[in-house]
C-alpha positions in Angstrom: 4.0 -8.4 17.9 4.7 -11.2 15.5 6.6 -10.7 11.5 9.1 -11.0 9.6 11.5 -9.6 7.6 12.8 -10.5 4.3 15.8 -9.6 2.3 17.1 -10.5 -1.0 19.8 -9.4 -3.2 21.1 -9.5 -6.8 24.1 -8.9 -8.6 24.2 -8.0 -12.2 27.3 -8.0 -14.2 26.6 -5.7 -17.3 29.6 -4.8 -19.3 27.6 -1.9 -21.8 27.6 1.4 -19.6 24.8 3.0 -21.8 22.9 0.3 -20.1 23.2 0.1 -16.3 20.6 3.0 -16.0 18.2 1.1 -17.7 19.1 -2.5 -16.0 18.3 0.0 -12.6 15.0 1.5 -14.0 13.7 -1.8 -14.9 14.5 -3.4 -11.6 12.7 -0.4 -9.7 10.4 -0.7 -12.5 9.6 -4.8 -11.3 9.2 -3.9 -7.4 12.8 -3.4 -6.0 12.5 -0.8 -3.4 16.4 -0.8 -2.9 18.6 -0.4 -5.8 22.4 0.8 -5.8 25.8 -0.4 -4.3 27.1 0.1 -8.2 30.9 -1.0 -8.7 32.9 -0.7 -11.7 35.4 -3.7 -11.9 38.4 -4.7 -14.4 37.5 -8.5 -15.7 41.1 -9.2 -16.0 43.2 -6.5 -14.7 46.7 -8.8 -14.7 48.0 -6.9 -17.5 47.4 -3.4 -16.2 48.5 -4.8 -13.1 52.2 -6.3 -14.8 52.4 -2.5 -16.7 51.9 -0.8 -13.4 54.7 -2.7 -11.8 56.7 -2.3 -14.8 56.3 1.2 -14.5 57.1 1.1 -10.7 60.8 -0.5 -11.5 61.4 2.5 -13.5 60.2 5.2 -11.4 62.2 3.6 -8.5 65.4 3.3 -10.6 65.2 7.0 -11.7 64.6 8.0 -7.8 67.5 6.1 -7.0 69.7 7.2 -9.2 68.7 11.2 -8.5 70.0 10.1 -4.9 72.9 8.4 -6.0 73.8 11.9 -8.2 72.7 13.8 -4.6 75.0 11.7 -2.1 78.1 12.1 -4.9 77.8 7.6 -5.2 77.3 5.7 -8.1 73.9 3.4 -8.5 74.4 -0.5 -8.3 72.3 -3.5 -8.6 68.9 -3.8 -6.4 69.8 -6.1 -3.6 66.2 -6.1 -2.9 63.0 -6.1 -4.1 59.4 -6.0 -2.1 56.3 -6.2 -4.0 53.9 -4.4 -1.7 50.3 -5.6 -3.4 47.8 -3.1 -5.8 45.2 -1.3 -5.9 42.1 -0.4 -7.4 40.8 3.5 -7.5 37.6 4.2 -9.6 38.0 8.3 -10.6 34.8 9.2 -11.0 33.8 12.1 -13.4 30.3 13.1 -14.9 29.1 13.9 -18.7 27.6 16.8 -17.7 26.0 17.0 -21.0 24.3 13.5 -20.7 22.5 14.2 -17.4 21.9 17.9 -17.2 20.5 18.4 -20.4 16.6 19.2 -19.6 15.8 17.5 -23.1 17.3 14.4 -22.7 17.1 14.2 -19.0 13.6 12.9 -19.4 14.4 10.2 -21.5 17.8 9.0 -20.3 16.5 6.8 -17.0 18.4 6.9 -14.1 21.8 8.9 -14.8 25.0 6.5 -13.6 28.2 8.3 -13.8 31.0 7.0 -16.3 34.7 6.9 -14.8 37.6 5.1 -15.2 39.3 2.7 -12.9 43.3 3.3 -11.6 45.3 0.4 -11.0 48.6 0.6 -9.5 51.3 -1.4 -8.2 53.5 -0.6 -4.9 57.4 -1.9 -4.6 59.6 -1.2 -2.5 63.5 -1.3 -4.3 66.9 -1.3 -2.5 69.7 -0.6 -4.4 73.4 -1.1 -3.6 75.1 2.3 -3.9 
């Protein structure tokens, strides 16, 4: 037996979410028989990035110091500090309202679930006691 197979893909920035449902209906719509593989990004996540880490220093400086009170020492100066890289973590949640509404349902396309995206920094602090 002789063929072929064929594959092409796409990817589609779109930056409105009240659209994405209907960018998918309209690509089903033109022939695409496989649609999905949606990720939400950050276009320029460096300064949620340089809050989380900001953020870090403080939570590692009040750890510290609730060990320092705990051993009976008093907190010095970091003698060292690791960054350990970020992450991001979408947390999805759905508007129930928006896609289980039998009224709307029908004219609200395909239903793509809003979120929000976690970023987070890792460090690892040690401090002279």
């Amino acid at each position: 037996m002789k063929g072929y197979s064929v594959s092409n893909s796409l990817t589609v920035t779109i930056r409105d979410m009240k659209l994405v449902g209907t960018a998918i209906d309209a690509a089903v719509a033109a022939g695409s028989n496989i649609a999905g593989g949606i990720q939400f990004s950050i276009a320029d996540s460096s300064a949620y990035y340089a809050e989380a880490l900001a953020q870090a220093i403080v939570n590692s400086k009040s750890k510290a110091a609730a060990l320092a009170k705990a051993l009976g020492v008093t907190i010095g100066n970091p003698i060292e500090v690791i960054e350990n890289g970020g992450s991001y973590m979408p947390v999805l949640y759905a508007e129930k309202e928006a896609v289980m509404s039998a009224g709307r349902m029908s004219n609200a396309g395909t239903p793509v679930q809003t979120g929000e995206l976690e970023v987070s920094a890792n460090i690892t602090v040690v401090f002279g006691y």
